[in-house]
N, C-alpha and C positions, 0 to 999 in steps of 0.2 A: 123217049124217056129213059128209055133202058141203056141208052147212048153217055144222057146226062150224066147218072148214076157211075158209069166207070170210067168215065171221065172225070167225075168229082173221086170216086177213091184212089185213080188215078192221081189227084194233086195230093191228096194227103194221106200219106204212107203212114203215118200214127194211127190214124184210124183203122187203117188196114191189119197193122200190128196188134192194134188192141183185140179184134176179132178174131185173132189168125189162134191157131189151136196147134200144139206140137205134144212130141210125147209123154205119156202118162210119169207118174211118180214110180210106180213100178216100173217102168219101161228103164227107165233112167236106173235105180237101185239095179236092177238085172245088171244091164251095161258095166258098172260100176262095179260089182261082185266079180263080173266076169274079168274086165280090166286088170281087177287087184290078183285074184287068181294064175290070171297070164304075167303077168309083172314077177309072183313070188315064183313060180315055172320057171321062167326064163333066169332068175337069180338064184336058182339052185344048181340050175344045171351048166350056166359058163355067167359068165366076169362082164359080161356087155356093160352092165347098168353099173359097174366101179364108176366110170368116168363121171356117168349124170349124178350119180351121189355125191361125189368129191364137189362137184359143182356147183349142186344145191347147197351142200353145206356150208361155203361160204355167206350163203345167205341166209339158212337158219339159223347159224348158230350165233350170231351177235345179236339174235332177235332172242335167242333161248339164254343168254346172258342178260339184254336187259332185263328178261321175265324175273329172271334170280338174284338180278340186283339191289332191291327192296328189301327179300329176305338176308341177302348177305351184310347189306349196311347197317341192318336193323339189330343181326346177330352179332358183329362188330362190336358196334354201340352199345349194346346190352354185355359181351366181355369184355370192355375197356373199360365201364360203370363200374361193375364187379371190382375187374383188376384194381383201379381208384381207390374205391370204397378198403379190399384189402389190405393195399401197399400202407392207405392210413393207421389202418389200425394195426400193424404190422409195426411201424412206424411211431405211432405214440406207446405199443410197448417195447416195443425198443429203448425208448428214450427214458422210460418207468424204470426199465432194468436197468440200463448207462446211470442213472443217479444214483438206485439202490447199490449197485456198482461201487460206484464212486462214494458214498458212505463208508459203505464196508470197506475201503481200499484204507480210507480216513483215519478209523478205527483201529486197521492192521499196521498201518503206519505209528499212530499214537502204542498201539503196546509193544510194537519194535524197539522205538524210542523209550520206552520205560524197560523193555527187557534189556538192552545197552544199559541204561544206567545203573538196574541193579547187578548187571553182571560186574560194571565197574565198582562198584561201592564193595561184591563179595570179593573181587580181586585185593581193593587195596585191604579191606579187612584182615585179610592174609598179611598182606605185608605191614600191618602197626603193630603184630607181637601181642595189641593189649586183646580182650573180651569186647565184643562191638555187640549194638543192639540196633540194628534199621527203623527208623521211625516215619510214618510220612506225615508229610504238610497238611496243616487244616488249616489253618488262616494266618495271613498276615494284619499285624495292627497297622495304620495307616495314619499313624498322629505323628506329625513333622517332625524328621530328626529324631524318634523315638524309630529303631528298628528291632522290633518284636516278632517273633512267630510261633506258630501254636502247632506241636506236635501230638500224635495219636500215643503215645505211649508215660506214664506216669507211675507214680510210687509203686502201682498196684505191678511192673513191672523194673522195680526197682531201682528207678531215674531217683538221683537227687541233687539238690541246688550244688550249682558250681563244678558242674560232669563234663568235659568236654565236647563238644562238636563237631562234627565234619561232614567233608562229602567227597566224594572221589577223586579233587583236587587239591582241596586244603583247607585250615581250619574254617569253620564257619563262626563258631561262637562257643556260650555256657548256658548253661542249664541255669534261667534266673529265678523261674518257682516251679516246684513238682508238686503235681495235684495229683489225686489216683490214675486218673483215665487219659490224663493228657499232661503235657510237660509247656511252660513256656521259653523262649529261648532269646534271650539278646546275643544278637548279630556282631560281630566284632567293628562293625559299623558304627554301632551305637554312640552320641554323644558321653554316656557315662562311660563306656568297657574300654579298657585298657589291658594290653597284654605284653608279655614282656619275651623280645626278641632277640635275635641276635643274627649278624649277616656271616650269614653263611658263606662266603669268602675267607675270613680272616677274624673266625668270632667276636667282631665286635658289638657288646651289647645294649642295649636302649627298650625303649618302651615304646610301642604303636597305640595310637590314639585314634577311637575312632572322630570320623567330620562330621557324621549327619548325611554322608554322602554315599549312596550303595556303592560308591566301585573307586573308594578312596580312603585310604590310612594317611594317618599324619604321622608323622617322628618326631615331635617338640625341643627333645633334650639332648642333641648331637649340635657340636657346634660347628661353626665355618670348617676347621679345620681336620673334622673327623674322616676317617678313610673311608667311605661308602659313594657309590657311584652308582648313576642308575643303569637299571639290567641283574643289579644284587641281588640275591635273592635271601628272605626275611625266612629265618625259623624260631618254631620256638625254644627259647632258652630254657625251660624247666623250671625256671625261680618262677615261687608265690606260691607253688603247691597246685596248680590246678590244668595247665596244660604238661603233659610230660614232654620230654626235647626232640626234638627232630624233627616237628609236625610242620611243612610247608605254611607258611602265614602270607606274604605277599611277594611283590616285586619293586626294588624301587624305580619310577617314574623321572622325576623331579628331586634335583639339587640346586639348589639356590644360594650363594652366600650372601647375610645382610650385612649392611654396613651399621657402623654403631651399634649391632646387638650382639649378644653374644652366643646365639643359638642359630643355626643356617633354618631357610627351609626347605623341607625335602618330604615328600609324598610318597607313595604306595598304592599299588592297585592290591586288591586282592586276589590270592590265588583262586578260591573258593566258587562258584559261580552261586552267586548270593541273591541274584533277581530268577533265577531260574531252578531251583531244585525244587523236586517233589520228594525226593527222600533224603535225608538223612542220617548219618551215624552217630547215637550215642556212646564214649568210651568211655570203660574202665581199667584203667591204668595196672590190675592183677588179673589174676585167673581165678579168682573166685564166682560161682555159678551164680548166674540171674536168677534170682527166684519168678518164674514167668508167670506161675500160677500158682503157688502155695503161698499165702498170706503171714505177714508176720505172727509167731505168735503172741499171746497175751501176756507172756512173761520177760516178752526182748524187746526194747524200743523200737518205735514203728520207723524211725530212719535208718534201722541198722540194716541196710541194704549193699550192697558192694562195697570197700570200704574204700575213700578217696582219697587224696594226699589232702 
């Protein structure tokens, strides 16, 4: 029987393994203590164990990479979110300021443009010799062929009907009614305004008619054969009493001669730029002081203000 027996654990080695008994936990921890101890020995005192480190480390160390892979993608991710999120808003006010920008730019642009023009209007003020009074634009009237505009300045600064006009190029118009606070102005444009010229080439003189048309004079009263050619250039003649002479008025365009009539015809642009001014010059033709702010008194007529031809 006792034959049987080691002959059956004989066939089965599991069995035998399962039974078999080897050293303790502490037996093993000892070993182990002592292993690690002889190992740090030996690596203090020479170089032996370089080789087997260098050699393990090929193999921990892409294992000690993937460990820290997770946290590096995770950290990635989380500053590229950031980054995103800031480059946005970074980004929208960027783009807050680039308009606000671009306003202000608008702005400094529009009072460049208005600082040009009143430098030009003090310049030519200088050169007309008379008393000028700058006025600016409030509205234009918009009824066909009527061309009217409403200036900031009136009696109450000593404007009165029939004062001349201009602007840093040339006549604009007259003073058609002066109220205290504001003045109105027909344009030399006007169907009814008429002013009386003369070309300044070879003084010959005639009367410019407005069309009804912003950037057009007529000449009615020249005939086929009068000397004037376009490129002329139109001033004023001083008759009538209300523009004084020299004041640039147009340029002739258009010569035409008709047959069977006895009047050519012939056109004018205006010097003036008549669709475009924000300010204006009112003139007085002497050097008598604008009363700007002292009011007439009660004993002098309330139109005795600068005194006009």
């Amino acid at each position: 029987m006792f034959h049987l027996c080691r002959e059956h654990n004989t066939r089965n080695p599991a069995i035998k393994l399962l039974f078999a008994t080897g050293p303790s936990i502490n037996t093993r921890l000892l070993v182990a203590v002592i292993a690690s101890i002889a190992l740090l020995v030996v690596e203090h005192r020479s170089q032996q164990l370089d080789f087997l480190r260098a050699t393990l480390s090929f193999f921990i160390d892409p294992i000690k990479y993937l460990v820290d892979l997770p946290t590096v993608l995770v950290g990635q991710a989380s500053d590229s979110i950031s980054s995103y999120s800031t480059l946005k808003k970074d980004n929208e006010r960027l783009r807050e300021d680039q308009l606000i920008h671009q306003t202000q730019l608008l702005k400094f642009e529009a009072l460049e443009k208005e600082n040009i023009r009143l430098r030009a209007l003090l310049e030519n003020s200088f050169k007309l010799g008379e008393q000028v009074l700058i006025a600016e634009l409030l509205s234009v009237n918009m009824a066909p062929y009527e061309h009217i505009v409403v200036v900031n300045k009136g009696t109450r600064f000593g404007v009165h009907p029939r004062q001349p006009v201009l602007d840093a190029n040339g006549v604009v118009g007259q003073v058609f009614r002066a109220l205290p606070l504001s003045s109105e102005i027909m344009l030399i444009t006007d169907l009814n305004h008429a002013i009386p010229v003369q070309v300044n080439r070879n003084g010959l003189l005639t009367i410019a008619v407005g069309s009804g048309q912003i950037n057009r004079l007529i000449l009615p009263f020249l005939p086929s054969n009068a000397d004037i050619r376009p490129g002329d250039l139109l001033i004023t003649s001083g008759l009538g009493g209300t523009f004084p002479q020299g004041y640039p008025v147009a340029v002739v365009d258009e010569f035409t001669s008709q047959l069977n009539k006895p009047f050519a015809n012939i056109t004018a642009t205006p010097k003036a730029k008549l669709d475009r001014n924000r300010e204006l010059m009112i003139v007085w033709s002497n050097s008598t002081p604008v009363p700007l702010i002292s009011k007439p008194s009660e004993t002098e007529p309330a139109d005795k203000a600068p005194p006009h031809e």
